[in-house]
N, C-alpha and C positions, 0 to 999 in steps of 0.2 A: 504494500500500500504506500503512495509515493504522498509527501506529505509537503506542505510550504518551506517547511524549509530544505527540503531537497531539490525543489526548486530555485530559493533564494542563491542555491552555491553554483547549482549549473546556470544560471542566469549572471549572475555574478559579471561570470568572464566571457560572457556571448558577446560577440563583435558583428552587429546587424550589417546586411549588405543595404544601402541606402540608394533608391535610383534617383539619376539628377534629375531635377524636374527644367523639364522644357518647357519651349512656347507652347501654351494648348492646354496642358496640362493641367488637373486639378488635385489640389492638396486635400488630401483625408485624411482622418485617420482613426482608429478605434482604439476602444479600451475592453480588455482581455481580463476580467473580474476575476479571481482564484480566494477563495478559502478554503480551511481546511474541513471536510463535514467528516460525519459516518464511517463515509467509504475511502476516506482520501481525500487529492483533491478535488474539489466542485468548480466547474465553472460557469457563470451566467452569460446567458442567451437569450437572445429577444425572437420574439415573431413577430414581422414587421407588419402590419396594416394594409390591406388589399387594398390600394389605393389608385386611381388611374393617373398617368404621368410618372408613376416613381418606378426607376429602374428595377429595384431592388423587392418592389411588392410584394408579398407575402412569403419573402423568404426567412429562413433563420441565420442570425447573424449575432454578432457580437454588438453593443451598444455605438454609436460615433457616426460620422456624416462630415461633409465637405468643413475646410477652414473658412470661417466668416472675416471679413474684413478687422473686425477685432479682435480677433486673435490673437497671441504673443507669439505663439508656435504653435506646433502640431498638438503637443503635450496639451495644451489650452486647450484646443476642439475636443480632444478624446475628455476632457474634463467637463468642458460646457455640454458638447452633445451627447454624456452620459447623466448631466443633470436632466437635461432638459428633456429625454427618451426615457427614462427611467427613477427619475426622484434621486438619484443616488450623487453624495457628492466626494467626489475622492481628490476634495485638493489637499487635505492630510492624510492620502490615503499615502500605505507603503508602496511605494513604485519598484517593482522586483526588475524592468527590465525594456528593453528595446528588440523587438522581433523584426524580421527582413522585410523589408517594403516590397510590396507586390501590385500588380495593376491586373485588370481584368484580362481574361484571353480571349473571350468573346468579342467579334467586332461590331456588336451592335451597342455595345455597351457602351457607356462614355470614356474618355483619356483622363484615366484617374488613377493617382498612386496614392496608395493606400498605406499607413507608417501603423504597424499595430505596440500598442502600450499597453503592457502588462503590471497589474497592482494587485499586491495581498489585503484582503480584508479579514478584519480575527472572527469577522460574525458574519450570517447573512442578515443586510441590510433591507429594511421596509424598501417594498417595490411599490413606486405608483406609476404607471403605466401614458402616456403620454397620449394624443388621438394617432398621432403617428406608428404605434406600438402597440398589437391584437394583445400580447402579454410576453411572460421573462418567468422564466424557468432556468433551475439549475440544473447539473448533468454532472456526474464524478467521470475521473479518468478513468476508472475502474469499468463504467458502465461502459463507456465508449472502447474500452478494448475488451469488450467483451465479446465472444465466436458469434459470427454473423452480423455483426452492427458494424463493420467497416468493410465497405470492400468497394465493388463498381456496380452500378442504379443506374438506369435509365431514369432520367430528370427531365420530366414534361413541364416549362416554365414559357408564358405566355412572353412571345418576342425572341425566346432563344431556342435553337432548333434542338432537336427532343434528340439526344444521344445518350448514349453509356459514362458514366463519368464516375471518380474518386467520390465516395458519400459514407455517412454514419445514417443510420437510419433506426432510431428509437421512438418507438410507436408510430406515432402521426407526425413528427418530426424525419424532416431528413436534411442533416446539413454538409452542404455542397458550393461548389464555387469557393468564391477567396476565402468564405466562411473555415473549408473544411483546409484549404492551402495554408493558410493560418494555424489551424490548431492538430495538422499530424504532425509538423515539423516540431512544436511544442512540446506535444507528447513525447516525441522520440529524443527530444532532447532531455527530458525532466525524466526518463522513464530508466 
């Protein structure tokens, strides 16, 4: 059972590859929630809101969204746009670390690089759920490597063409895309 602070020491010395942002480009970035529950570690996840216009609609994703003009850094968005999607405020949260920036591989999707921010919380924090946000649920590493909940899914997502792809698939949830690009390299790093 892999615990925070087993995380805290392989994080430690993780040296994220960072992409340069070009012209076109849009800065995002998320926050990757961890505490310790039960099973180990827990991580929180959102179900985005079937919304029309938004890329990303009712996928499962980690909490974060584009950099607004007031932002300080990326660190800021993944902090405002986890207040603001989830109730949650982590500007004294413990920050364990900086994960490899990635952009979408889809070309229908927008030019967006994505910077994921990982923090320990000692507790699970009151969720209130934003209109942007169907709801947030937590998920153990334990769970997610569990036989059968990782492997390739066919992912039928309106606007992206219906292929085989890398997914975790726990009940009615299945998370895929940058979602799952994100959190196997974590695993396997913490693991």
């Amino acid at each position: 059972m892999k615990t925070l602070q087993e995380a805290r020491i392989k994080l430690r010395n993780y040296r994220p590859v960072e992409i340069p942002f070009e012209n076109g480009m849009i800065a995002a970035s998320v926050a990757v929630i961890l505490h310790d529950g039960d099973e180990g570690i827990e991580a929180l996840f959102i179900h985005r809101a079937v919304r029309a216009g938004d890329t990303w609609s009712g996928q499962i994703a980690f909490p974060g969204g584009r950099r607004d003009p007031g932002d300080a850094d990326l660190l800021a968005t993944a902090i405002r746009e986890t207040r603001e999607e989830v109730g949650v405020d982590l500007s004294s949260a413990e920050r364990l670390g900086v994960l490899d920036d990635l952009y979408p591989r889809t070309p229908v999707l927008p030019p967006v690089v994505v910077r994921p921010f990982v923090f320990a919380l000692t507790a699970r924090p009151t969720i209130v759920v934003s209109p942007e946000v169907q709801s947030a649920f937590w998920v153990s590493f334990r769970a997610l490597q569990s036989p059968g909940v990782s492997g390739t899914f066919t992912v039928d997502h309106p606007g992206i063409p219906r292929r085989a792809m890398p997914a975790y698939t726990l009940g009615k949830h299945t998370i895929w895309g940058m979602s799952e690009r994100i959190l196997t390299p974590l695993i396997s790093l913490v693991s």
